[in-house]
C-alpha positions in Angstrom: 0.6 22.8 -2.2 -2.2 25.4 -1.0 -4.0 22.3 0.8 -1.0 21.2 2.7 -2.5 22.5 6.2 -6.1 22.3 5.8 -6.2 19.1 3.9 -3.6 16.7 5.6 -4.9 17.7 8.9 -8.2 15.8 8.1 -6.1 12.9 7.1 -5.3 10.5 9.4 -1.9 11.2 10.4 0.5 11.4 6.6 3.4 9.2 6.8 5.0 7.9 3.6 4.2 6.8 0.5 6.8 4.9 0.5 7.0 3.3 -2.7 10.5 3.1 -2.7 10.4 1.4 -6.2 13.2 -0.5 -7.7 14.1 -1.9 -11.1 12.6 -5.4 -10.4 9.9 -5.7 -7.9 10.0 -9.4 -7.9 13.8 -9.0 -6.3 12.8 -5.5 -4.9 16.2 -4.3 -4.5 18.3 -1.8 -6.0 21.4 -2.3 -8.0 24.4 -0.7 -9.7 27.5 -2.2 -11.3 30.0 -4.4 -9.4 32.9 -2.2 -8.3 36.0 -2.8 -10.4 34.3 -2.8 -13.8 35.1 0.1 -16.1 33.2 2.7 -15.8 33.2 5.8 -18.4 33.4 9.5 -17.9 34.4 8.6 -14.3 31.4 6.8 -13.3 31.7 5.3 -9.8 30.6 1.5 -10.2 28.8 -0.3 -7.2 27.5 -3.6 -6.3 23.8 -4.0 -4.9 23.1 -1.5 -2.4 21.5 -3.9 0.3 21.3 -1.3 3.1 19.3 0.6 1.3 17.1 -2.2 1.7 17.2 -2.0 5.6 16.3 1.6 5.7 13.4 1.1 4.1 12.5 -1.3 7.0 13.6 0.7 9.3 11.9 4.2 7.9 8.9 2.5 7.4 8.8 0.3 11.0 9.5 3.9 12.3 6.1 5.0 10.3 4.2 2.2 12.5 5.4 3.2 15.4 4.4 6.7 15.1 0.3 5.8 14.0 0.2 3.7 16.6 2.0 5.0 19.6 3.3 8.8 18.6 0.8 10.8 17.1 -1.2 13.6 18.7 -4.6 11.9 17.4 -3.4 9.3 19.5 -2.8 11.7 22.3 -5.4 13.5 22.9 -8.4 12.7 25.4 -11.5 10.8 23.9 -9.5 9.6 20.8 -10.3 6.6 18.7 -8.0 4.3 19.3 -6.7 3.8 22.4 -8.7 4.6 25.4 -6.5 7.3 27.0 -3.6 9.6 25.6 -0.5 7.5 25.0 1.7 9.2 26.7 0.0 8.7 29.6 -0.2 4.6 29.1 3.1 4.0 27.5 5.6 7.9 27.9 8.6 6.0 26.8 7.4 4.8 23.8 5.2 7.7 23.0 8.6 10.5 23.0 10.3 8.4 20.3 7.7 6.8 18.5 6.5 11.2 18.2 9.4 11.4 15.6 8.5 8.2 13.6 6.6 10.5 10.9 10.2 11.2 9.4 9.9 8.0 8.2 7.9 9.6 5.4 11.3 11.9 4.3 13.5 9.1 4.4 11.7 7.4 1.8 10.9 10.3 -0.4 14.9 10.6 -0.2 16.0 7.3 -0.9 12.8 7.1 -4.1 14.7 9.6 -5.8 18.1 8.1 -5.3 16.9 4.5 -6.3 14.4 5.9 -8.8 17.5 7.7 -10.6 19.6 4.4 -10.2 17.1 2.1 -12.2 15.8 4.3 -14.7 19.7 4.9 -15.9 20.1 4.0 -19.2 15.9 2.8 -19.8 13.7 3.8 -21.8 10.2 6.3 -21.3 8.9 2.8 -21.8 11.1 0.7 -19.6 10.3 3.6 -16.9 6.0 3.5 -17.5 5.9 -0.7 -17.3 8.3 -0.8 -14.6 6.6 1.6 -12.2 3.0 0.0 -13.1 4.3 -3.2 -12.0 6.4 -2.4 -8.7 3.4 0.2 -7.7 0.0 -1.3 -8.2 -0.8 -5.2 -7.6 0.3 -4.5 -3.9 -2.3 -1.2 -4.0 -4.9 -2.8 -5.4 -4.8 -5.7 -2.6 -4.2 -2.8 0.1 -7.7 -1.0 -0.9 -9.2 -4.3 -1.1 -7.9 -5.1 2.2 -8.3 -2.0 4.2 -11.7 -1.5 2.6 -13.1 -5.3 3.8 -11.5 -4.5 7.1 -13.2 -1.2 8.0 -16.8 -2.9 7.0 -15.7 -5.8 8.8 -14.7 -3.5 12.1 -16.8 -0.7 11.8 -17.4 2.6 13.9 -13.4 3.8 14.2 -12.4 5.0 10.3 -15.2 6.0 7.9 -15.8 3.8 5.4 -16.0 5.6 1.4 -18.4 4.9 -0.6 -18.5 1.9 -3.3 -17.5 4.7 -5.9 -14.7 6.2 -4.3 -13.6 3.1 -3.3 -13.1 2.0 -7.0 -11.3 5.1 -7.8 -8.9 4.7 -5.4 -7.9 1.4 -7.4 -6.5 4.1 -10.1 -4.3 5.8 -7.9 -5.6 8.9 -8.6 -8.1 10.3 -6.3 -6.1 12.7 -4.8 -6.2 14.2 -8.5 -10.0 14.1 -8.6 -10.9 15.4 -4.8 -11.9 11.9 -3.8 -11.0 11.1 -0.1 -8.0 8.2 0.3 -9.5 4.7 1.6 -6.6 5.0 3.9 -4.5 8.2 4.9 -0.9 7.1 4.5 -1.9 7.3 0.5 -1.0 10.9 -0.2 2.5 10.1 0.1 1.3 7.9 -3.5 0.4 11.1 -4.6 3.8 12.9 -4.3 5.6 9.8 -5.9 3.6 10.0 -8.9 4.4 14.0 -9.6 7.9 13.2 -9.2 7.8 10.4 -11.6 5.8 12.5 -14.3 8.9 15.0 -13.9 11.3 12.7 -13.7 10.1 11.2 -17.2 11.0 14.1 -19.0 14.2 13.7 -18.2 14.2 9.3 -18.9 13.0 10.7 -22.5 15.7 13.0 -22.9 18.2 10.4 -21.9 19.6 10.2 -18.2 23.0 11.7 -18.1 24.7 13.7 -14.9 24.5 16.8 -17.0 20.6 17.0 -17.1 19.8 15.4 -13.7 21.9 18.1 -12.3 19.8 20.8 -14.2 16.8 18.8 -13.6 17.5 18.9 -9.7 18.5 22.8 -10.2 15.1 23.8 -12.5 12.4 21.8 -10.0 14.2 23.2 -6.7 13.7 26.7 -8.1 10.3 26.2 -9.4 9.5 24.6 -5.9 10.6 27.4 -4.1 8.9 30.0 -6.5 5.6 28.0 -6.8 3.9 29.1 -3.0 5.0 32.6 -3.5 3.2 33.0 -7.1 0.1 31.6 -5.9 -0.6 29.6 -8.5 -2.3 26.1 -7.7 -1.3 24.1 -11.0 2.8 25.4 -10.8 2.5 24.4 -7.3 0.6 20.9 -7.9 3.2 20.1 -10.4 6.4 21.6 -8.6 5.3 19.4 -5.3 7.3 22.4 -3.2 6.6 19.8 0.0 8.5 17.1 -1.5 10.8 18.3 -3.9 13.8 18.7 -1.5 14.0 15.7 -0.6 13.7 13.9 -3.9 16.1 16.4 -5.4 18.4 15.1 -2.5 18.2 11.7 -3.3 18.7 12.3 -6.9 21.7 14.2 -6.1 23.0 11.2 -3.8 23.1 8.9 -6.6 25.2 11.4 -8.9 27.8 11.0 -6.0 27.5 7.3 -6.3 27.1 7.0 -9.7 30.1 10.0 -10.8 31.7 10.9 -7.3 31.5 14.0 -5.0 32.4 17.5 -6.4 31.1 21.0 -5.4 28.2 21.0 -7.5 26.6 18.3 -5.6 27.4 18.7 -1.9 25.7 22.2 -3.1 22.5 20.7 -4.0 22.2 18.6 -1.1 23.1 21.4 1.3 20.0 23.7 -0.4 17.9 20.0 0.3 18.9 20.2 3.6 18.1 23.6 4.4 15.1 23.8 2.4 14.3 20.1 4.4 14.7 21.8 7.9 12.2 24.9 7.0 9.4 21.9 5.7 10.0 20.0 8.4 9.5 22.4 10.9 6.3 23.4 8.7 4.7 19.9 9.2 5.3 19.6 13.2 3.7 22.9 13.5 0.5 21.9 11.2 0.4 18.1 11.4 2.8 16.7 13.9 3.1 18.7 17.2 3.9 16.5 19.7 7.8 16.1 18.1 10.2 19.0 18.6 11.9 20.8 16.2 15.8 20.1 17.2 15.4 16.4 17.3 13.4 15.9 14.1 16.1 18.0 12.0 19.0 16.2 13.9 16.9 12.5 12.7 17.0 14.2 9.4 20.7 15.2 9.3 21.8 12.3 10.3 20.3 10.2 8.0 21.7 12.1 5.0 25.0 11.9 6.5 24.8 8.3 6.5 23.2 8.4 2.9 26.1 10.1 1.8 28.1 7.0 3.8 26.3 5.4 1.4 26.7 6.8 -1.9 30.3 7.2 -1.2 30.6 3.2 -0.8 31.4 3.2 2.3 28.8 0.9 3.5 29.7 -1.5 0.5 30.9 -4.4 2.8 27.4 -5.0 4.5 25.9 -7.6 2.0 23.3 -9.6 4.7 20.7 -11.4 2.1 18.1 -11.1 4.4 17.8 -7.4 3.8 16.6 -8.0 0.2 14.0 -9.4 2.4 13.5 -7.1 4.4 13.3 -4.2 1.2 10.6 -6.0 -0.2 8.0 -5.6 3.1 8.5 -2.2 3.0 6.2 -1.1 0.6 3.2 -3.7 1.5 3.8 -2.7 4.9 3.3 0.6 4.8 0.0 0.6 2.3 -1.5 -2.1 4.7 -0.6 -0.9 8.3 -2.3 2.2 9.5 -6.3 1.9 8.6 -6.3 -1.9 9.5 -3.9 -1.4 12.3 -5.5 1.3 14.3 -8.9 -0.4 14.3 -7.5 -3.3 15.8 -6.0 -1.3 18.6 -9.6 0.2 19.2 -10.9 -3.0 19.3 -8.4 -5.1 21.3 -6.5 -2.2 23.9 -8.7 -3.6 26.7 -7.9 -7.3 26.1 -4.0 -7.1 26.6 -0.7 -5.0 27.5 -0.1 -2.3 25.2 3.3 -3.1 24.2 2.8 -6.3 23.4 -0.4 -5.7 21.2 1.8 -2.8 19.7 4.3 -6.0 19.2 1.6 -8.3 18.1 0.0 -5.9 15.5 3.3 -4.8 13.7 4.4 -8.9 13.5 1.3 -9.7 12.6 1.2 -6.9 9.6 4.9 -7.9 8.6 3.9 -11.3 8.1 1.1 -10.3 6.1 3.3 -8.0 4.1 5.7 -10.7 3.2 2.5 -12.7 1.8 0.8 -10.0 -0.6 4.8 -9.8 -1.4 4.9 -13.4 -2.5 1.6 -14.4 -3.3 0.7 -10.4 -4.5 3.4 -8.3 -6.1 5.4 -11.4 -7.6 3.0 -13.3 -9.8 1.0 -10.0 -10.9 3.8 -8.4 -11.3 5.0 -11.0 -14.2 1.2 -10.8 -15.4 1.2 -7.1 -15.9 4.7 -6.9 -17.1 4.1 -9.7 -20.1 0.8 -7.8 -20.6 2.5 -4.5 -20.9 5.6 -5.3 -23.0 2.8 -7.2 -25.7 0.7 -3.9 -25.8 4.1 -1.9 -26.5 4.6 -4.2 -29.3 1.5 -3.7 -30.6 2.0 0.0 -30.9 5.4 -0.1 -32.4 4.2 -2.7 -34.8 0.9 -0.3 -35.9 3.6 2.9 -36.0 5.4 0.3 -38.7 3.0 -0.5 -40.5 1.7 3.0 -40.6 
C-alpha cells in the first residue's frame, strides 16, 4: 500500500479493525462440527471454538491499552491527551501497554481463520448478507456515536464535515480519500479487501484444494505488488495484511483437514513475512515498542493458534466467553476517538490508572449495550430485508 507510511502516520494511532466476524452475529461465535461426527476426506470435526472468543477480548483490550497508555502520540511532550508523556506518569504501564498495537494482527489472523470457518459450505449470497449484518448496525451506531461525542467535547480530535461524516456510514471512505471519523477504521478497510478476494473463492466453492492455492496466489501477488509499483495490484493484494489473513486461513485447514507439510509451510512464509511488516510498522507508526518483543507477542500467539486448530484447547468451554466475543467488535469501533477525549478532559480530576480503569469498564459496558440493543435486533432487520431482496432477484431471473 504506497500510503502505508505517509497516510497512517496522520491517523490517530491504527489498531485493528477487528471485525472478527462470525457466522451469526446475534451469537457472535464461531463454530465447527462436534468432534466424533464423520467427517469426509479426513476432515477434522470440532465443537465451538470458545477461546477464540477470549482472544478477541484480549487482542482488542490490548488495542485499548495501547491508545490510551502506549502510544508515542501519547508520549510525547505537549500531546493531546494526557498532560505529560506517559511514561513519565504511569512507566509500568506505558512498556507493556507500547506493544498493545499487535492487537491489530491478532485479529487480522483469527478473521481469516473464522471467516474461512463460516463461509465453508455457503453461498456468494450466504457470504454478502452475512457480512452486511455482523459488520454494519454496530458501525453505523459507532459513527453516530463518536461523531455526537467529538461535537459534544470539542478541541482534542477534529471533527469531519456533515458530508464526510455520512460517507463514512458506507464503509467506504478510505476508497474515496475521505478521512475516517475515527482512526482505528482503516483496519475496516483491510477486512473488506480480504473479503472481496476471499469471495472468489466462496463462488468457486470452498474446498482445501483452492484455499490452499488461494493462500499461495494472494501471498505471491502481495509480495510482488510493492516492488511493481503499481497502486491498484497493490490496493487489491493488501501486501500489509495479507500474511496474516493468509495465516489464519491456513490455521483453519489444520483444523478443518489436519497438519501436513503444505500448511506448516504457509504459516511459516506468514510468519516470516509477519516479522519483516511488523518491524515495518514500529519503525513508521509505532516506535516506542521494540522489535524482539513485538515478534516474540507475535510468535507466540500463532503457537497457541496452532494449540488451537489442533484441538488442543477443546476442553475450555466457559459460556461467558461467547460473551466476551461479542464486545469485541463494538469495543474496538467505539473506544479510541471517544476514549481519548475523555482522558483530555478528566486526567486532572483523578489517578490515572483508575480513569484508565474507569474509561475501558465504562466502554465495555457500553459495548455490551449497542451488542444487545444494536447488532441483535438490526441484525434480524437487515437479514429478513436481505434474504426478501435475494428472492426477489431469483424470482425476476425465473420469470425472465
Amino acid at each position: 500500500m504506497p500510503e502505508r507510511a505517509e497516510e497512517r502516520s496522520k491517523q490517530p494511532l491504527p489498531p485493528l479493525a477487528i471485525t472478527v466476524p462470525t457466522g451469526r452475529p446475534s451469537l457472535a461465535g464461531p463454530r465447527a462440527r462436534p468432534r466424533g461426527q464423520a467427517a469426509q476426506g479426513g476432515k477434522r470435526a470440532g465443537g465451538r471454538l470458545y477461546v477464540i472468543d477470549g482472544i478477541r477480548l484480549l487482542a482488542a483490550l490490548m488495542v485499548v491499552a495501547h491508545h490510551y497508555a502506549g502510544t508515542w502520540r501519547a508520549d510525547r511532550p505537549g500531546n493531546l491527551i494526557w498532560d505529560r508523556p506517559v511514561s513519565e506518569i504511569m512507566p509500568t504501564v506505558f512498556r507493556v501497554a507500547s506493544y498493545g498495537w499487535i492487537g491489530v494482527e491478532i485479529f487480522f489472523v483469527i478473521s481469516g481463520f473464522v471467516i474461512c470457518m463460516s463461509c465453508w459450505g455457503r453461498t456468494p449470497r450466504q457470504f454478502f448478507i452475512s457480512r452486511v449484518i455482523r459488520l454494519y448496525p454496530a458501525y453505523w451506531f459507532a459513527v453516530v456515536f463518536t461523531t455526537a461525542v467529538l461535537i459534544a467535547v470539542p478541541g482534542v480530535w477534529e471533527r469531519l464535515r456533515l458530508r464526510e461524516v455520512l460517507l463514512n456510514l458506507t464503509m467506504l471512505q478510505s476508497g474515496s480519500g475521505v478521512p475516517n471519523v475515527d482512526g482505528v477504521y482503516w483496519t475496516l478497510w483491510s477486512e473488506l479487501r480480504f473479503y472481496l478476494l476471499f469471495l472468489v473463492v466462496v463462488a468457486m466453492g470452498l474446498t482445501y484444494r483452492r484455499v490452499v492455492l488461494f493462500c499461495c496466489v494472494w501471498g505471491a501477488v502481495a509480495m510482488f505488488a510493492p516492488v511493481a509499483d503499481l497502486h491498484l495490484l497493490e490496493l487489491v493484494a493488501n501486501p500489509d495484511g495479507a500474511w496474516y489473513f493468509i495465516a489464519g486461513l491456513a490455521l483453519y485447514l489444520m483444523h478443518r483437514f489436519g497438519q501436513d507439510l503444505l500448511l506448516w509451510g504457509i504459516l511459516a512464509m506468514a510468519w516470516l513475512m509477519g516479522q519483516l511488516e511488523l518491524g515495518d510498522r514500529i519503525d513508521e507508526v509505532e516506535r516506542v515498542s521494540g522489535w524482539r518483543g513485538s515478534v516474540a507477542i507475535f510468535t507466540v500467539f500463532l503457537l497457541f493458534m496452532v494449540a488451537v486448530a489442533l484441538g488442543h484447547t477443546d476442553r475450555i468451554r466457559w459460556k461467558w466467553l461467547v460473551t466476551a466475543g461479542a464486545l469485541t467488535y463494538p469495543l474496538y469501533l467505539v473506544h479510541y476517538a471517544a476514549g481519548t477525549t475523555l482522558i483530555a478532559r478528566l486526567h486532572d480530576t483523578m489517578d490515572p490508572r483508575l480513569l484508565l480503569a474507569l474509561l475501558t469498564t465504562g466502554f465495555l459496558l457500553l459495548s455490551w449495550l449497542i451488542h444487545r440493543f444494536v447488532e441483535r435486533p438490526v441484525s434480524r432487520l437487515l437479514k429478513k430485508g436481505l434474504d426478501t431482496s435475494f428472492a426477489r432477484l431469483r424470482n425476476a431471473d425465473a420469470r425472465g
